[in-house]
C-alpha positions in Angstrom: 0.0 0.0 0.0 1.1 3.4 -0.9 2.0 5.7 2.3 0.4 8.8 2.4 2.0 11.8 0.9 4.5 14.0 3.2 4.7 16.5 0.1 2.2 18.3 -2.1 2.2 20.6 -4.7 2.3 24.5 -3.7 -1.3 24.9 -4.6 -2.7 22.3 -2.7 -1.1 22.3 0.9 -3.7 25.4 2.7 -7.2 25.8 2.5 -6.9 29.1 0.6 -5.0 27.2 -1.9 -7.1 24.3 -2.4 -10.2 26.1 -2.9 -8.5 28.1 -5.2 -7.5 24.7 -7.4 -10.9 23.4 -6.9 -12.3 26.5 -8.7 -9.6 26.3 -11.4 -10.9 22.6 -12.1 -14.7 23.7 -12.0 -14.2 26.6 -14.7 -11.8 24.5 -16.8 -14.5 21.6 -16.6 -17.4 23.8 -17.9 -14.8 25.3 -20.4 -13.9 22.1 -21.9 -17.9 20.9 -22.3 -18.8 23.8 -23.9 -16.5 25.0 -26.1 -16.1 21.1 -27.7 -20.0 20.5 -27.7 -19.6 24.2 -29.7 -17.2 23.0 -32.0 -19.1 19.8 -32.6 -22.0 21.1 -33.3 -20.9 23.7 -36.2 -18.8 20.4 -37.2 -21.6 18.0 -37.3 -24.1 20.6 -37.9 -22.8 22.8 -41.2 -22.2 21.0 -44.1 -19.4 23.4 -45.2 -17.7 21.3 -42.4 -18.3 17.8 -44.0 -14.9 17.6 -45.0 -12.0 15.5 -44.0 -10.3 18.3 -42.1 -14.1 18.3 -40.5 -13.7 14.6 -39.6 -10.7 15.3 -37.8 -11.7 18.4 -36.0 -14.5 16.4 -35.0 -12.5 13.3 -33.5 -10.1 15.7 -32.0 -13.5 17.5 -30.3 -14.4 14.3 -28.7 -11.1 13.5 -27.0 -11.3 16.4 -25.8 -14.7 16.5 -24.6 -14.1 13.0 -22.7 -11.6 14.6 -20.9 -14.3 17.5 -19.8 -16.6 14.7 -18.9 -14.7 11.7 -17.3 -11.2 13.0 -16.2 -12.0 16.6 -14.6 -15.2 15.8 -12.6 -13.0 13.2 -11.0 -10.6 15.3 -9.8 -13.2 17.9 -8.5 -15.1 15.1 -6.9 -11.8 14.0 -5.1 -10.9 17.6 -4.3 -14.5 18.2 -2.7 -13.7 14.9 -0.5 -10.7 15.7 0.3 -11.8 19.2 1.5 -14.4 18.1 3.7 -13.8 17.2 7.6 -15.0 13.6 6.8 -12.6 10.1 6.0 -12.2 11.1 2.3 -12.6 8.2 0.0 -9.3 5.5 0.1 -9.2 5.5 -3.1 -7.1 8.7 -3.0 -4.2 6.9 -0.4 -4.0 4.0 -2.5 -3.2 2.5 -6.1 -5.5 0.2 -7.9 -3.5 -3.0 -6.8 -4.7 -2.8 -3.3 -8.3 -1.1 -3.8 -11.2 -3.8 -4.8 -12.6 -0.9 -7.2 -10.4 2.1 -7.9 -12.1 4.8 -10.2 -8.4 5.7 -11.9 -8.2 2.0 -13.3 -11.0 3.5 -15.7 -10.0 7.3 -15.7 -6.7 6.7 -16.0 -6.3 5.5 -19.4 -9.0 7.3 -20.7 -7.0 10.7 -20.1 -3.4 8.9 -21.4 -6.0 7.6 -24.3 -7.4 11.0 -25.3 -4.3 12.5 -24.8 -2.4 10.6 -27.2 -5.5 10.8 -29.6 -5.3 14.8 -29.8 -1.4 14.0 -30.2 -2.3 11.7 -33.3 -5.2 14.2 -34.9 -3.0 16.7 -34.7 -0.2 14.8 -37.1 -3.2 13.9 -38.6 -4.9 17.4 -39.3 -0.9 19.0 -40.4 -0.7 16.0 -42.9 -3.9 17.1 -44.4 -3.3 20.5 -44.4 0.8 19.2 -46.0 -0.9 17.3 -48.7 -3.3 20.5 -49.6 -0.4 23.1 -49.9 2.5 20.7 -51.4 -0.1 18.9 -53.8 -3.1 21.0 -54.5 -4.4 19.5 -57.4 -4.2 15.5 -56.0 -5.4 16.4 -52.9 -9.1 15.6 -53.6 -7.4 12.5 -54.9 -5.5 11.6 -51.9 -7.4 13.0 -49.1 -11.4 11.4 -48.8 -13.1 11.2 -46.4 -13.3 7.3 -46.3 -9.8 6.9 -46.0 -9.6 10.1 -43.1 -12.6 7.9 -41.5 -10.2 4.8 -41.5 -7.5 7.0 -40.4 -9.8 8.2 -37.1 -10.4 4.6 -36.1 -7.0 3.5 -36.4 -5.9 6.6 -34.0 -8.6 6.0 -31.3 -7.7 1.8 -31.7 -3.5 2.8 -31.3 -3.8 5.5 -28.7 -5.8 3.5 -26.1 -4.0 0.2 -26.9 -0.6 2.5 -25.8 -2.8 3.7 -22.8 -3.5 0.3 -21.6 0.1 -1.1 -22.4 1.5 -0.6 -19.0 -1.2 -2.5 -17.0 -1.3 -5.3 -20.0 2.5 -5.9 -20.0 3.4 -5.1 -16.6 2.1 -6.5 -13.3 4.4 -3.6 -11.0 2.6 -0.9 -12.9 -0.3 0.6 -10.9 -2.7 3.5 -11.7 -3.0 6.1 -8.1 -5.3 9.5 -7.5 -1.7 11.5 -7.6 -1.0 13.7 -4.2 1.2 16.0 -6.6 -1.1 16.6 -9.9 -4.4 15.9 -8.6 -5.1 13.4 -11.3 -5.1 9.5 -11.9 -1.4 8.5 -12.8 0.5 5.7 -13.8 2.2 4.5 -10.9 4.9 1.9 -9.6 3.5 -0.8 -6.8 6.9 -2.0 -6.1 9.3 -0.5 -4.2 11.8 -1.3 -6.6 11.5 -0.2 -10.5 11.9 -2.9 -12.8 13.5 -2.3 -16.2 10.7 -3.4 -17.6 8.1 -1.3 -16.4 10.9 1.6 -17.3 10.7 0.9 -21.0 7.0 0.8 -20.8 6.6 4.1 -19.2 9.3 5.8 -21.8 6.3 4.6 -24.3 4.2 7.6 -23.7 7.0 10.2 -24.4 8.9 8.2 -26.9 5.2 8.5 -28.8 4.6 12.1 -27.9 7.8 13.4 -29.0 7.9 11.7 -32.5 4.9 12.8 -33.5 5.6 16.2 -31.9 8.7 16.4 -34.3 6.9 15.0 -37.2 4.1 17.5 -36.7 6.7 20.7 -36.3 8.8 19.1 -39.3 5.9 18.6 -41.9 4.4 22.4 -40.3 7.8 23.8 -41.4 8.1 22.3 -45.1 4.4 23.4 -45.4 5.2 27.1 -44.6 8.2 27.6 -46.6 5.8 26.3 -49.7 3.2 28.9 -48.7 6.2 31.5 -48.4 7.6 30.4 -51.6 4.1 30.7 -53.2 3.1 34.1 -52.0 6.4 35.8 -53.4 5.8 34.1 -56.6 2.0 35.6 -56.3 3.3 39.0 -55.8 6.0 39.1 -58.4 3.1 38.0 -60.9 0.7 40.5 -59.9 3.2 43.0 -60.4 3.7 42.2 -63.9 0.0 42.4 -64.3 -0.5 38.3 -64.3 -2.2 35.5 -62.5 -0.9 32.7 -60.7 -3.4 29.4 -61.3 -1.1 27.0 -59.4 -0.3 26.5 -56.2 -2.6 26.4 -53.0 -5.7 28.5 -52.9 -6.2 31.3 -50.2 -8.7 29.3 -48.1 -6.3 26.0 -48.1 -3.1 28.3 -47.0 -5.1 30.1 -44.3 -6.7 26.4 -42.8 -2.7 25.6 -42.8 -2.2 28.5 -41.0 -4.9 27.9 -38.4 -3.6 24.3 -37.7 -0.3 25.4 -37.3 -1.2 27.5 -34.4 -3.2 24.5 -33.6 0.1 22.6 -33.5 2.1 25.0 -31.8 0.0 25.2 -28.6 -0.7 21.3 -28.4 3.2 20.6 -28.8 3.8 24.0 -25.6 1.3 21.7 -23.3 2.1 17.9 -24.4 6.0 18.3 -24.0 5.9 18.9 -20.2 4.0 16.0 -19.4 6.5 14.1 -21.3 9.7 15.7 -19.5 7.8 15.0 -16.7 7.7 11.5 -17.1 11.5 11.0 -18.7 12.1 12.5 -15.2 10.3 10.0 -13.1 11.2 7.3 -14.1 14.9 8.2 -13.4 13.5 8.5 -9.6 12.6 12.8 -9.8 9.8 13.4 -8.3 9.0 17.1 -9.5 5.9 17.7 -7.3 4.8 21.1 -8.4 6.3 20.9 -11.5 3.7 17.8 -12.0 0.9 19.6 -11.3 1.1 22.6 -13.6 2.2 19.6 -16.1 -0.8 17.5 -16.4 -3.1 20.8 -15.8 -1.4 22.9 -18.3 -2.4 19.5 -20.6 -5.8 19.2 -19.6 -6.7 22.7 -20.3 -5.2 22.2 -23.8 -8.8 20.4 -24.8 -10.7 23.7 -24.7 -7.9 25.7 -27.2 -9.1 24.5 -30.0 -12.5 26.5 -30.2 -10.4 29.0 -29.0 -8.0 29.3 -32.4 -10.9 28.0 -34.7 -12.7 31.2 -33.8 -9.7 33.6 -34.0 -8.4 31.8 -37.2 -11.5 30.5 -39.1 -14.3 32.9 -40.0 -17.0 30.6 -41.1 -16.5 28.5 -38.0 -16.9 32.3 -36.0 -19.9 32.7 -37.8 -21.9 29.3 -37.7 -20.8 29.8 -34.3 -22.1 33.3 -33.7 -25.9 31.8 -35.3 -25.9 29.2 -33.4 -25.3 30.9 -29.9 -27.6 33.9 -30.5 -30.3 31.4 -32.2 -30.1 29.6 -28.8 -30.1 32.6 -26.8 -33.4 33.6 -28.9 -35.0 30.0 -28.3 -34.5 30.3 -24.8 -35.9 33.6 -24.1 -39.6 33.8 -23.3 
């Protein structure tokens, strides 16, 4: 059994703190529900959407949202136990391998499992956007939404087979309500760590960090086409002629918008993934832990956040479809 924690994270050791945290978790809860049911429903509900790239925005909505539904509400409930003067629940002193039913062996992988799936669309969505600027005119070709539907299933299938590869392959690997981040981790039940159960762990950043790079690569090659296309646009309508190759306006500015897309999944996955290269060599890194795995959960309510900044239509359908509500509601 696992000894109750002597340390905690900054914002959890006084009252003041806590309740500030358990607020934090509230708001980013709602956040994440609404903004993804939003996004899913100009997705799912304008046909302009009912694209490939709409597939995946889609997909990448629903990891996200499971997060808002499954993984945060936990961690409130937890925080609220924890708060009161009552015996809070054991579940939160001790790993799955000495609790008859331990609510992280569920929530758990579902976070590692939606978080490697937002990884995944995100490759995913920047491949997309790669084939649309490098290969305008075989994108239709290359990119349908069959093969982008077979593509989604194979992402959910992967990620939450890696999610549930340390408790299939490994009996001293445990899933615990973490003192530290306030959230169901991977944990070891052995005093010892076996070097098997090392190389299992190094799975989740080994994962994150290839596709990270293959993301920022293919994001880079992508731009300098753009680049290299607008000069040529310019030096042609200078000399009074028209460009009819090379990406359209609309396809350049949905690469742009999934390259800030990128950009702010890769700032809040690569923590989490230092974090864990770190404990595995025996670091514990309380408060760095925290702000790790939270700074990664609120990721999942960003991207509403950049697809109304970046993408006009979405702001739009968006727009009609809050004030149509706010309408429908009123007496």
């Amino acid at each position: 059994m696992l000894e109750e924690p002597t340390n905690c994270s900054m914002c959890c050791c006084t009252t003041l703190n806590k309740i500030l945290t358990l607020a934090f978790m509230v708001v980013l809860m709602f956040g994440i529900l609404c903004g993804n049911s939003l996004t899913l429903a100009v997705v799912l509900g304008t046909k302009h959407f009912h694209t490939p790239q709409g597939y995946l925005k889609a997909s990448l909505a629903v990891a996200d949202m499971s997060v808002g539904i499954l993984v945060v509400p936990l961690s409130v409930y937890a925080e609220i136990r924890l708060l009161l003067p009552d015996a809070p629940p054991g579940w939160t002193a001790r790993d799955s391998q000495h609790t008859r039913f331990h609510p992280c062996i569920l929530i758990g992988p579902v976070f590692a499992g939606c978080t490697l799936v937002s990884i995944t669309t995100a490759f995913l969505l920047t491949i997309e956007r790669s084939i649309a600027v490098l290969k305008p005119l075989h994108k239709d070709a290359v990119i349908t939404r069959r093969r982008t539907c077979m593509l989604i299933v194979c992402s959910w299938t992967g990620s939450f087979f890696l999610a549930l590869s340390p408790l299939i392959f490994s009996s001293e690997i445990a899933l615990e309500y973490n003192a530290c981040s306030r959230m169901c981790n991977y944990a070891l039940g052995a005093a010892e760590f076996p070097s098997r159960a090392w190389h299992i762990l190094l799975l989740f950043p080994a994962f994150d960090f290839t596709l990270l790079a293959g993301t920022v690569v293919t994001n880079i090659i992508s731009f300098t086409t753009i680049r290299h296309h607008s000069k040529k646009r310019r030096r042609l309508a200078q000399a009074g002629c028209q460009s009819t190759s090379g990406p359209t306006f609309s396809d350049i500015k949905a690469a742009k918008t999934i390259g800030a897309l990128t950009l702010v999944f890769t700032a809040s996955f690569t923590p989490v993934a230092v974090f864990v290269v770190g404990n595995v060599t025996g670091k514990t890194w309380c408060n760095f832990s925290f702000f790790a795995f939270w700074i990664l959960a609120a990721s999942s309510c960003w991207n509403v956040i950049i697809y109304s900044v970046r993408d006009q239509k979405f702001r739009l359908r968006a727009r009609r479809l809050l004030v149509f509500s706010k309408i429908k509601d009123s007496p």
